[in-house]
C-alpha positions as CSV (number, residue, x, y, z in Angstrom):
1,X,0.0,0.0,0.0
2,X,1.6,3.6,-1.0
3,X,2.3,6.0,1.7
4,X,0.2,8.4,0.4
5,X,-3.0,6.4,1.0
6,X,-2.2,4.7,4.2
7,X,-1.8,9.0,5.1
8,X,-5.2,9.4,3.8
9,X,-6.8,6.6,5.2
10,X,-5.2,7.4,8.8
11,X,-6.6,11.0,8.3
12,X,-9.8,9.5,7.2
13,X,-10.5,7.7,10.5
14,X,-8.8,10.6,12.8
15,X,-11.7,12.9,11.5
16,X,-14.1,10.5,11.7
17,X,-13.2,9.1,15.6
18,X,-12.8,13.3,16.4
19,X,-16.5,13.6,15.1
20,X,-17.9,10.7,16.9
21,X,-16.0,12.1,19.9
22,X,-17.4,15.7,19.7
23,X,-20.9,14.4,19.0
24,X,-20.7,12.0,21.8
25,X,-19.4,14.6,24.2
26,X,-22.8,16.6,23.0
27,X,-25.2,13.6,23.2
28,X,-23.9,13.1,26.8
29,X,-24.3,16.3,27.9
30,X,-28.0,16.5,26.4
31,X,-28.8,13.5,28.6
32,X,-27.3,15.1,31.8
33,X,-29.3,17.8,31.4
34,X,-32.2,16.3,31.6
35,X,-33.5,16.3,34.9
36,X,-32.1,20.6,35.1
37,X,-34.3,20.5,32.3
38,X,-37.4,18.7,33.5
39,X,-36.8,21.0,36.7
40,X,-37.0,24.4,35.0
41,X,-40.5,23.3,33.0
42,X,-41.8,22.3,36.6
43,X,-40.6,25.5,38.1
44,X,-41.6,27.2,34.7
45,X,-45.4,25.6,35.6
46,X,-45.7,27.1,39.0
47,X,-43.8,30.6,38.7
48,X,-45.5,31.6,35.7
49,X,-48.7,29.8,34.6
50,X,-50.2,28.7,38.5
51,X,-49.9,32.0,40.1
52,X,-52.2,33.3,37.0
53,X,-54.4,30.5,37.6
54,X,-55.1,30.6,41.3
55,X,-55.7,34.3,40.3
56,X,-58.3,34.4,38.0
57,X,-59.8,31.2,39.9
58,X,-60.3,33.6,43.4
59,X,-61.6,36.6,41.1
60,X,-64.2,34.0,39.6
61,X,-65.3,33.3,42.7
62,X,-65.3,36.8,44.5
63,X,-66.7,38.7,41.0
64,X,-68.4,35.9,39.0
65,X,-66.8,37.2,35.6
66,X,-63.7,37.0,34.6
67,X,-60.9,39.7,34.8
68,X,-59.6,41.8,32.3
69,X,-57.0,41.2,30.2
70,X,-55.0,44.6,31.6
71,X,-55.6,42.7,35.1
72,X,-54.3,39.4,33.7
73,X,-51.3,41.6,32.3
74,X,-50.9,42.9,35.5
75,X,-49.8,39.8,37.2
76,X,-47.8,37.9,34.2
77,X,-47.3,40.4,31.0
78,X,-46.3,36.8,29.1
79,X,-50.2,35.5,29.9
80,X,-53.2,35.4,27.7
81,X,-56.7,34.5,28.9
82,X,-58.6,32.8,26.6
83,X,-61.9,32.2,26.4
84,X,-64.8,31.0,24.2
85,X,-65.2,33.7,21.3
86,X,-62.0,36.0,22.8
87,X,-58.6,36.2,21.7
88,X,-56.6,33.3,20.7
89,X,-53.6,32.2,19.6
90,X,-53.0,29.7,17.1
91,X,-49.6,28.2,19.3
92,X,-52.0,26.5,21.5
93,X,-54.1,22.8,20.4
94,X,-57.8,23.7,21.3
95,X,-59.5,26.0,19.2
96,X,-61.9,28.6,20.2
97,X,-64.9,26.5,19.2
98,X,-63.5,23.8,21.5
99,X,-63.6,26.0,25.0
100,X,-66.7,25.4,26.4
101,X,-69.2,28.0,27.6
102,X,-67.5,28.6,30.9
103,X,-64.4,27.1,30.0
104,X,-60.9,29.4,30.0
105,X,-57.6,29.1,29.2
106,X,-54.5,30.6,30.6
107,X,-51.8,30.7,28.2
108,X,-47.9,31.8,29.1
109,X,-45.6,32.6,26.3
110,X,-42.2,30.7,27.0
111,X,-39.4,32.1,24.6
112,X,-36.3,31.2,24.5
113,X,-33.9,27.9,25.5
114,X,-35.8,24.8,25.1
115,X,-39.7,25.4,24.7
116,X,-40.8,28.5,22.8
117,X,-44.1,29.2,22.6
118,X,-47.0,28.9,24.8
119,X,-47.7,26.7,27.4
120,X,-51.4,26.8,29.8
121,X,-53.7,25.4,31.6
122,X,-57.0,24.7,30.7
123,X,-59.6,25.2,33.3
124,X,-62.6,22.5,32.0
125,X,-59.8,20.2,32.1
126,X,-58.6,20.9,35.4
127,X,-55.0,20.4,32.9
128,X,-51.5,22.0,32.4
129,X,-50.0,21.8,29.4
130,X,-46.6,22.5,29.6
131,X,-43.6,20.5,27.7
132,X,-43.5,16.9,28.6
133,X,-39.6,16.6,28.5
134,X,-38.6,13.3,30.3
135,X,-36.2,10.8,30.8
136,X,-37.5,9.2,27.4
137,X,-36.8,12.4,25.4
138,X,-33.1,12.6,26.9
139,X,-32.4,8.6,25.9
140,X,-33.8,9.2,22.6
141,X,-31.8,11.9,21.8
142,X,-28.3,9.9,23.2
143,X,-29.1,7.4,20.8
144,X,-30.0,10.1,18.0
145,X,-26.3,11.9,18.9
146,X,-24.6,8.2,18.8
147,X,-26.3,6.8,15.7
148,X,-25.1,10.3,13.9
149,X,-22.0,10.2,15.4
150,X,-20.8,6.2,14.8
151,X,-22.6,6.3,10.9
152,X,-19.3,8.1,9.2
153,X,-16.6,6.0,10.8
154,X,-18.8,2.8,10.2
155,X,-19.3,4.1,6.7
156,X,-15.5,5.1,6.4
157,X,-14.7,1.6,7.4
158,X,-17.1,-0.2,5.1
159,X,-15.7,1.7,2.4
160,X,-11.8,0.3,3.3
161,X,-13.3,-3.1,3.8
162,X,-14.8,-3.0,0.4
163,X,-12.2,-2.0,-1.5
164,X,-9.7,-4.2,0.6
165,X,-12.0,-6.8,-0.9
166,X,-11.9,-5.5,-4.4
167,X,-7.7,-5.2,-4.4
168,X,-8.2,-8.6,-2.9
169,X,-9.9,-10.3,-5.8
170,X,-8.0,-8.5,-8.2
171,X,-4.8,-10.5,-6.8
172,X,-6.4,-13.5,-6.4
């Protein structure tokens, strides 16, 4: 074998062991987040969205209507209140037609890191609906990272195999 392609092959699976190393090193450090992440959508749930809940649950049953949005504004300047036939956002999975009568919907807008948009809670439902990050999503993405990181080296390596095969055959 010349020089020059043992070189190449060498730099071949450098670069490819480097990437699976970087890329490993990422996946892992997804998965270690994980619980800091599930944490910050449990605190995101009671800081944010609860606080504007227990709110406009006391002023339903103090004024028997609900407050206005300048009052909702007031407490969270991130929150919407829905309700049936009053402003909406199309970020959220139940449609206007969908709330019931008496039904509301407190919706937070969370920008930024992980989940942008809005999250709420949905009074009929007695339901929060905020991101649903687990364990499941962090082992999902580790394999995701490994199965992109290990595919180029396995394909560099099928590709020397193969042609080993092919010099192989021509010899023989």
């Amino acid at each position: 074998m010349k020089k020059s392609t043992l070189l190449l092959r060498t730099i071949l699976i450098f670069i490819s062991i480097l990437w699976f190393t970087i890329i490993l090193y990422i996946s892992i450090s997804i998965f270690l987040e994980t619980p800091e992440i599930m944490t910050k959508n449990d605190n995101f749930r009671k800081e944010s969205i609860e606080p504007v809940v227990d709110f406009v649950k006391g002023y339903l049953a103090e004024y028997s209507y609900m407050p206005s949005d300048s009052i909702i504004a007031a407490i969270n300047k991130d929150a919407l209140l829905i309700t049936n036939g009053k402003r909406y956002t199309d970020e959220i999975e139940i449609k206007p037609s969908e709330i019931p009568q008496n039904g509301w919907i407190i919706a937070v807008y969370r920008g930024g890191w992980l989940n942008e948009g809005y999250q709420y809670y949905i009074s009929w439902q007695d339901k929060y609906s905020t991101s649903d990050y687990g364990w499941d999503d962090g082992w999902i993405e580790l394999v995701y990272g490994l199965i992109v990181g290990i595919t180029p080296l396995l394909i560099i390596l099928l590709i020397f195999y193969l042609k080993k095969k092919q010099n192989l055959r021509k010899l023989g």
